[in-house]
Phi, psi and omega in degrees: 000151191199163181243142113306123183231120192285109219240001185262002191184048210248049209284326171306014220291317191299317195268355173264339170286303213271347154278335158281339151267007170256011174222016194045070195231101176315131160235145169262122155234155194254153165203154181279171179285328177280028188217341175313163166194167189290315213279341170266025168260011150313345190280147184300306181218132213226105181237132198280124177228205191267168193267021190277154194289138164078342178314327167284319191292319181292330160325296227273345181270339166318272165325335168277131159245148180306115188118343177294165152252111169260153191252158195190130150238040168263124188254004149287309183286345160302302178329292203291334185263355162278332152308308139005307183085048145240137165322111189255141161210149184285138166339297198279021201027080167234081175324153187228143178239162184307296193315305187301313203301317186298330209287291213315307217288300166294017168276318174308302197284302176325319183301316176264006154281342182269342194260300193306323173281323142338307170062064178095339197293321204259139155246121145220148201280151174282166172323166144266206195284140155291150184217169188286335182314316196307338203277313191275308178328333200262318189285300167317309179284312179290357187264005165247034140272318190292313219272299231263002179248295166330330186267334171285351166298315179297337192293311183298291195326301189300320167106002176246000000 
């Protein structure tokens, strides 16, 4: 098991090292190159890709395997890794489910079909502010994720 972190828009980066280092749980963040910063050197591993459209996300379906946690608010690549069998949670710690992951992926495409035919006329608003509850909510769901994978594993190795 490992977290992955789609890192390019990421503000929690501090509360995703400290559940994972607290359960010794590898983390990746993946970034386009235009997103370094100092602040991603805690991470086990930091892979860098080109500053080209989809590039991290395609890195990051590389690199995921069935049982990781991926941090993710791309809810197409959110998609494609839970058909994997990875874990998804949201920037804002909100586990994400396949169901949630389809409702999310088709409100973007109506939104951005509504915004081309319009052509600036359609408003749609962004997130609001990140805040520290995002934070610690996001630190609290991996780490019972993180917990709820560690028993399953264990469940497996004993056979009961």
């Amino acid at each position: 098991m490992k977290i992955i972190v789609d890192a390019d828009a990421q503000p929690a980066r501090d509360a995703i090292l400290k559940a994972a280092k607290k359960h010794g749980i590898r983390t990746v963040f993946v970034m386009s190159t235009s997103h370094y910063s100092e602040k991603n050197s805690g991470a086990d591993e930091v892979i860098m890709v080109d500053n080209r459209k989809q590039e991290a996300d395609i890195k990051i379906m590389n690199v995921s395997e069935r049982g990781d946690i991926a941090i993710t608010q791309d809810t197409g690549l959110g998609l494609f890794l839970s058909g994997k069998g990875v874990t998804v949670i949201s920037q804002r710690g909100r586990l994400l489910s396949d169901a949630d992951l389809k409702v999310k992926n088709s409100i973007a495409a109506i939104e951005k079909k509504a915004m081309r035919k319009k052509r600036g006329k359609v408003r749609v608003h962004g997130p609001s502010a990140f805040k520290e509850e995002d934070s610690k909510r996001l630190e609290q769901i991996i780490e019972r994720v993180i917990v709820e994978g560690i028993e399953r594993d264990k469940t497996k190795e004993t056979g009961v």
